[in-house]
C-alpha positions in Angstrom: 23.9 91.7 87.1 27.4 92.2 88.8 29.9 89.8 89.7 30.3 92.0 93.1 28.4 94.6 95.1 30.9 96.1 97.6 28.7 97.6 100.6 29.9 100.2 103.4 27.5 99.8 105.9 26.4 102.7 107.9 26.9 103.0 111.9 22.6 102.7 112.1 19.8 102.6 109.9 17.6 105.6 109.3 14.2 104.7 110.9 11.3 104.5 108.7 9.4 107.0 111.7 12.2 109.3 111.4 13.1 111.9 109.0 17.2 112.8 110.4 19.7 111.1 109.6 21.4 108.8 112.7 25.0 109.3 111.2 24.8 112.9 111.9 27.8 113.5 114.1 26.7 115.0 116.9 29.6 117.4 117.9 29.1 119.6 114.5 26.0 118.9 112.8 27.6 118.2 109.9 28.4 114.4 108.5 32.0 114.2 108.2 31.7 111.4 105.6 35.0 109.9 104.0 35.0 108.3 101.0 35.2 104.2 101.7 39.2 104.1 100.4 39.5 100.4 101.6 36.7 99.4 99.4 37.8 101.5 96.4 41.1 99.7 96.7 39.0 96.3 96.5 37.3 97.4 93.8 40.1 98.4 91.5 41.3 95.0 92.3 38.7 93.3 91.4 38.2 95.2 88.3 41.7 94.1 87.3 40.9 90.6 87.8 38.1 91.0 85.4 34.8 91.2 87.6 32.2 94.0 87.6 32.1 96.0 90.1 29.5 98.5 92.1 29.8 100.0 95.0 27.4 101.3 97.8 28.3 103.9 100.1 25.3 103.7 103.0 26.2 106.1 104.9 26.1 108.8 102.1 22.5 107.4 101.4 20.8 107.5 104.2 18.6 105.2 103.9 16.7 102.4 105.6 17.3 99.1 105.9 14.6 98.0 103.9 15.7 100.8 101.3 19.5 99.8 101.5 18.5 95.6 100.8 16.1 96.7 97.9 18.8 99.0 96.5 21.7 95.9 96.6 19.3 93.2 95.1 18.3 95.4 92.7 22.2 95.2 91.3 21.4 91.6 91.0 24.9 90.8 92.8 26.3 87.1 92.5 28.4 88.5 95.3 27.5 91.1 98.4 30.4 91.7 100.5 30.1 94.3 103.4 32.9 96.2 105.2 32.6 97.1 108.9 34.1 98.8 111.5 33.5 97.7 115.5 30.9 100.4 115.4 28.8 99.5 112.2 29.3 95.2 113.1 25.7 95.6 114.0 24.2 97.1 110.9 26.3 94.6 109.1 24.4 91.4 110.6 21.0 93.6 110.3 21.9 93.5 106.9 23.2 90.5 105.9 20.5 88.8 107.7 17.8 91.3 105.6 19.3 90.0 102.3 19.4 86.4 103.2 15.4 87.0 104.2 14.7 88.3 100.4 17.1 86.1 98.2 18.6 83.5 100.2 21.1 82.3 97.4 22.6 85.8 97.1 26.3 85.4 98.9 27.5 87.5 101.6 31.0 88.2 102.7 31.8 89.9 105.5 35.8 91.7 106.0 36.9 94.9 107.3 38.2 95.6 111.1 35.8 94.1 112.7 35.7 90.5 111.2 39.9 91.2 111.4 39.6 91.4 115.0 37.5 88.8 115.6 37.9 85.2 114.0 34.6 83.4 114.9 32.5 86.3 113.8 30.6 83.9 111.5 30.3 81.6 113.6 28.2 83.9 115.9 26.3 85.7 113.5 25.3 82.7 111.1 24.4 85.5 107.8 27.5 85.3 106.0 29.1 82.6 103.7 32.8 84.1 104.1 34.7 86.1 106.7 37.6 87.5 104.8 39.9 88.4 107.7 43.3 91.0 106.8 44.0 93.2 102.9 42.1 92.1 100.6 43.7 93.7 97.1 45.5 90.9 96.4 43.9 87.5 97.7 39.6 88.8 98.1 39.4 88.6 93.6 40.7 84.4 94.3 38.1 84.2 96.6 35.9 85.6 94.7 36.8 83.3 91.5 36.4 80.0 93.4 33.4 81.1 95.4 35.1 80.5 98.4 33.3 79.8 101.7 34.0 79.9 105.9 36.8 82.2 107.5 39.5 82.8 104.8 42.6 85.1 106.4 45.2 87.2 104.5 46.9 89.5 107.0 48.9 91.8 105.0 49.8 92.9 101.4 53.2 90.2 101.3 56.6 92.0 102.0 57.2 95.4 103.5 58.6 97.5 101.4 56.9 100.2 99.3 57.1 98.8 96.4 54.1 96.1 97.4 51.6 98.9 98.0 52.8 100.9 95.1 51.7 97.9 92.8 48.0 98.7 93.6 45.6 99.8 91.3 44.5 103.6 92.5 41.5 103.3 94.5 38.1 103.2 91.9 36.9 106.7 93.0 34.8 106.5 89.7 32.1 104.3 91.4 31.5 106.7 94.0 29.7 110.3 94.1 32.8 112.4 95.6 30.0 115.4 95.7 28.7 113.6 98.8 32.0 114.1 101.1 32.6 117.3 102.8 34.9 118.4 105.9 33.6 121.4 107.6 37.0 122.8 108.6 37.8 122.7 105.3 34.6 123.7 103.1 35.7 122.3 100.2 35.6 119.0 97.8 38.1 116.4 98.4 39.0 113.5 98.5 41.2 111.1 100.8 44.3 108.9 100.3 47.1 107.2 102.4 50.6 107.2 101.5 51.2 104.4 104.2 49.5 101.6 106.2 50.1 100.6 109.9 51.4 102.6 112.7 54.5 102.0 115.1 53.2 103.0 118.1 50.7 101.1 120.4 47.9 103.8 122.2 46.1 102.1 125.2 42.8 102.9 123.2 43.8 101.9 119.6 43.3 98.7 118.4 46.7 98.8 115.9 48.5 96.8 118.2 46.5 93.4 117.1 47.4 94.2 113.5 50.5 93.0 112.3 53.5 95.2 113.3 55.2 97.7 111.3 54.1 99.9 109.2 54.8 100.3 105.2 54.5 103.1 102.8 54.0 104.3 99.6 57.2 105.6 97.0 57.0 109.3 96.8 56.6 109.2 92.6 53.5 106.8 93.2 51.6 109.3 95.7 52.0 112.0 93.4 50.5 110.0 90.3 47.5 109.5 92.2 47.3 113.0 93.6 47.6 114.5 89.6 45.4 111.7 88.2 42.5 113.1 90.6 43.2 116.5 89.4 42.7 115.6 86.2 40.4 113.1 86.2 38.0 114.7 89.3 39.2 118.2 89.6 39.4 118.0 93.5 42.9 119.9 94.7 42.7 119.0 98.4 43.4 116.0 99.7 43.0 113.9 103.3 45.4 112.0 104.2 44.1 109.4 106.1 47.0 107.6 107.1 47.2 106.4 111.1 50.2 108.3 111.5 51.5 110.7 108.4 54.8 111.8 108.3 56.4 109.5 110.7 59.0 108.7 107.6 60.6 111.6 107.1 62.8 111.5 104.3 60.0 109.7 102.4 57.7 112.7 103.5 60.2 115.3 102.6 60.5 113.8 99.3 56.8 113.7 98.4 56.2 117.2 100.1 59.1 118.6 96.8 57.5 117.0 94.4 53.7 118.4 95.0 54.5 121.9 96.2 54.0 123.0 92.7 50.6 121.4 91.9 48.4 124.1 93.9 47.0 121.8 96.0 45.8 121.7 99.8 45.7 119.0 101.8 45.3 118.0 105.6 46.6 115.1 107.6 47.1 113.4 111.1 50.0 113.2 113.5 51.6 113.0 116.4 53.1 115.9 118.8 56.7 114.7 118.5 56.8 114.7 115.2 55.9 118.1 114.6 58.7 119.6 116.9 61.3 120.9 113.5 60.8 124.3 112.4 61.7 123.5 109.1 59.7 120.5 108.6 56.6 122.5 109.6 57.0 124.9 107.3 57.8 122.0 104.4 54.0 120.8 105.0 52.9 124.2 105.1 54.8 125.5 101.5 53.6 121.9 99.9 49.9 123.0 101.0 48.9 121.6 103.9 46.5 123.8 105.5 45.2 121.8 108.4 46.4 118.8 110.5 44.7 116.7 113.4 46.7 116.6 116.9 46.0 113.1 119.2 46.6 114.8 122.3 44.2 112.8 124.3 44.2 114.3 128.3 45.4 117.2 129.4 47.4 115.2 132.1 51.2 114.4 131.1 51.2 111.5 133.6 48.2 110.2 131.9 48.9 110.6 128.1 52.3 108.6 129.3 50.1 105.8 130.7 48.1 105.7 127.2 50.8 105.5 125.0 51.3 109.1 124.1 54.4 111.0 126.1 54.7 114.2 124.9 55.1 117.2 127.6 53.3 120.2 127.5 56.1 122.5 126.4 56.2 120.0 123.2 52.1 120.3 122.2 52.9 124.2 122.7 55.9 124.3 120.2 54.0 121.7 117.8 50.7 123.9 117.9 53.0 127.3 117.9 55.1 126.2 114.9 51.8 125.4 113.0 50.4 128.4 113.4 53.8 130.2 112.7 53.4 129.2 108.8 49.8 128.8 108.6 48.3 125.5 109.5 45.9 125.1 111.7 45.3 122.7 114.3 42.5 120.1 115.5 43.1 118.4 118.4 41.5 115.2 119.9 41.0 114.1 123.3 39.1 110.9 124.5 38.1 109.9 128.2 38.4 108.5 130.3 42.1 106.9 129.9 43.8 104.6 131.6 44.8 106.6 135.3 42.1 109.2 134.8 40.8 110.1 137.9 38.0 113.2 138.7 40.5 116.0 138.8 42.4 114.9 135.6 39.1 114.9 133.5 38.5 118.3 134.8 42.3 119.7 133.7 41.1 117.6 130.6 37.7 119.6 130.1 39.5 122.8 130.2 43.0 122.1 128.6 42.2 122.8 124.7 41.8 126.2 125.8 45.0 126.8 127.2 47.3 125.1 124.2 45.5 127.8 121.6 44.2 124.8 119.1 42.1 126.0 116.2 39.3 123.7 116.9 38.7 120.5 119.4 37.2 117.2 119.1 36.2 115.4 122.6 35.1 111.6 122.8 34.4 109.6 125.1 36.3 106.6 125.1 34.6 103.1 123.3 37.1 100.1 124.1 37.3 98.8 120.9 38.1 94.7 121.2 41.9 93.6 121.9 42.8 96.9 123.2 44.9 97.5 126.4 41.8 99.4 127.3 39.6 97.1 126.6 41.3 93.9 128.0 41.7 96.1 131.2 38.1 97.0 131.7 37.4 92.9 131.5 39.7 92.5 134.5 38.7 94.8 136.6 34.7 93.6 135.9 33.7 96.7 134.3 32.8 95.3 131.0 31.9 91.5 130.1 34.4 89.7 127.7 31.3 89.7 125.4 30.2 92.8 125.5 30.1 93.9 121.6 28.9 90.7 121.0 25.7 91.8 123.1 26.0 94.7 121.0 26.0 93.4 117.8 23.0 90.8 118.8 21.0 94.5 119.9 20.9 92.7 123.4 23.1 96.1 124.4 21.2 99.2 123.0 23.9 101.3 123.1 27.7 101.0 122.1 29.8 100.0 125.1 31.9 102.5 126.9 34.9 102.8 129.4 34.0 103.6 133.1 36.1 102.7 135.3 34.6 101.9 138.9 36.2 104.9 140.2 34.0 107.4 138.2 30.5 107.5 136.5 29.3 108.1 132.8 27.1 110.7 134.4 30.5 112.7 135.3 32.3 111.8 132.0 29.5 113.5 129.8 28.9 116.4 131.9 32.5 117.4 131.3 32.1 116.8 127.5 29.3 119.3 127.6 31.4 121.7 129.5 34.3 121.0 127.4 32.4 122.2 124.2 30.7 124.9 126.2 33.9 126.3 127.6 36.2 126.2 123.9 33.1 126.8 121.7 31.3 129.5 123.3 34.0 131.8 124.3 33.6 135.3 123.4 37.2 135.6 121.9 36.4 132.7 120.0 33.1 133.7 118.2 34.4 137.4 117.6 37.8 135.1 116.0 35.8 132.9 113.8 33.4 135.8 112.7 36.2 138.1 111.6 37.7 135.0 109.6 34.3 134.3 107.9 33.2 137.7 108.0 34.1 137.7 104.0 32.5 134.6 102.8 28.8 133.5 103.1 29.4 130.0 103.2 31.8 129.6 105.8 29.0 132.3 107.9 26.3 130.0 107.2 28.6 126.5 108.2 29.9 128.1 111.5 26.3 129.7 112.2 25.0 125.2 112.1 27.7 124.7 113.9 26.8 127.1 117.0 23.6 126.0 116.6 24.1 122.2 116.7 26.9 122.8 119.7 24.3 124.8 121.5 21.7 122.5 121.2 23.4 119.2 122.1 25.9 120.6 124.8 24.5 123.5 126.3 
């Protein structure tokens, strides 16, 4: 028996007719899994409040649902409390409502973005005994003591200095199997951490700007105790950070990048264009080990990206990706559609824009209008989506996520540019000659980009 089983739920179940896995992502072939740092946080805390612990990573499992209920009862938890994204919401009910079908006395909490964003999530799905709303590190162990029940709400860690964040325990990576995470780009073991939580700025798409404001971060000294603990203890020497925005705080960043410069590690992270313009603070990443970094630049339109919450100009993503490459980092960039102002011919600079800016590799979504976002509360105005639309979702009366389509264009258009978009930055003789001669010398990374072609090939040609 355990006091609490900690659950990350998985986007969908594996089918029992089916032998592939339904958290594949698409764009690669292979799973970019992260390990689940929230919960690892909760679990440390709970472990220092004197409960046991276990903790089930679903979507490393890849299992059914069946499978996944069998494998949490079997724990024999007092306690089952799931975390969920918009995206995985649905799986949670599906699940909760699958262990209250085989034990109904077991309890099950339900917290993570989702149940944030949306206070009478309980009340709607009736599977759950507590909606923990907010951080749990520091008020979820009280609710677990006094077996609390209904919505129970604790924004934010109190304060907002660093100090707060640096009193956490270091994320339980113990209960998990860090053998089962893998980032293609990267080819290696690793693991992530933040040195910061929240993000100043307010992107049209992002649903940040319903979270409390302001953002707080981590003392220099503190980061790099955790990053030489998991050396030690793990042997893993690169590290995600998975931080909304990294490096926003400069002299903080500055400080941390001195200190772990000598420790041989690599490490990746993700920012923003305008915070990448310094020559010298590229090349501080870049001597401290940071090999990669993720770019939001969204659409290839400046008018747009302005509109959306991200004004950079051209000549600034040229610099930002020309400076990386000038000590050695490369670059990933993102772009979603449509965005707010998108029209036909912006899409189509869109399509074709990673090309031009000479990224290292390109990610392109199309947009899901998460709840409470300028997007989303947009769309609901203009009678493109119903005010209850993931709600539909999360029932399975909607079969598929929702997605943003303004009346002015068609999902028909949207995905045939995605296509093209891959087709065009992918399949580029330049490109395949580039990334053969950079893998030419190890099998592995032959074999990983060979999937890749293939995957691309098969779902976007």
């Amino acid at each position: 028996m355990v006091d609490v089983c900690l659950v990350n739920v998985p986007h969908s179940f594996m089918s029992t007719h089916k032998s592939e896995v339904t958290t594949t992502d698409l764009k690669t072939g292979e799973v970019f899994f992260y390990p689940p740092l929230g919960l690892l946080y909760l679990a440390s805390s709970l472990r220092e409040a004197g409960f046991s612990v276990t903790v089930l990573d679903a979507p490393t499992l890849k299992v059914t649902l069946q499978k996944l209920t069998t494998q949490i009862l079997a724990c024999d938890p007092k306690i089952v409390a799931l975390s969920a994204t918009t995206p995985q919401a649905r799986s949670a009910v599906q699940l909760a409502k699958s262990i209250k079908q085989q034990s109904a006395t077991t309890k099950v909490d339900i917290g993570g973005p989702h149940a944030t964003l949306d206070s009478e999530f309980i009340q709607k799905f009736p599977y759950f005994d507590l909606q923990f709303q907010g951080e749990g590190e520091i008020s979820f162990p009280e609710v677990v003591k006094h077996q609390l029940r209904g919505n129970y709400s604790r924004r934010t860690i109190s304060g907002v200095n660093s100090q707060n964040l640096d009193d956490l325990s270091f994320p339980a990576r113990d209960l998990i199997d860090l053998a089962q995470y893998f980032i293609p780009t990267v080819g290696t073991r690793f693991t992530s951490l933040i040195s910061s939580r929240g993000c100043p700025y307010a992107c049209s798409f992002c649903s940040r700007p319903c979270m409390p404001k302001g953002i707080r971060f981590r003392s220099p000294s503190n980061i790099y105790d955790e990053i030489t603990e998991v050396i030690g203890t793990f042997g893993i020497e690169h590290f995600q950070f998975v931080d909304d925005l990294f490096g926003v705080n400069k002299k903080l960043t500055l400080k941390l990048l001195e200190m772990i410069c000598h420790l041989g590690i690599t490490f990746g992270f993700q920012s923003r264009v305008a915070l990448l313009q310094d020559d010298d603070y590229v090349r501080a990443f870049a001597e401290a080990g940071c090999r990669t970094l993720s770019l939001g630049v969204e659409s290839g339109d400046e008018n747009v990206r302005k509109l959306n919450g991200k004004p950079f100009t051209e000549e600034q993503l040229r610099r930002a990706i020309s400076l990386c490459h000038k000590h050695g980092i490369k670059v990933n960039s993102f772009y979603v559609a449509p965005l707010i102002g998108d029209t036909t011919e912006t899409l189509k600079t869109t399509a074709i824009h990673a090309i031009s800016t000479g990224t290292d590799y390109v990610e392109w979504h199309l947009l899901i209008p998460f709840p409470k976002t300028e997007i989303f509360d947009l769309a609901v105005e203009h009678g493109v989506l119903e005010p209850d639309v993931w709600d539909n979702y999360v029932s399975g009366e909607l079969e598929n996520q929702p997605t943003y389509v303004p009346s002015t264009l068609t999902r028909e258009f949207i995905v045939s540019l995605q296509r093209e978009a891959y087709k065009r930055f992918f399949f580029r003789p330049s490109y395949i000659v580039k990334r053969f001669i950079q893998d030419f010398t190890s099998l592995t990374k032959l074999r990983r980009d060979a999937n890749v072609a293939f995957v691309l090939a098969k779902n976007f040609w």
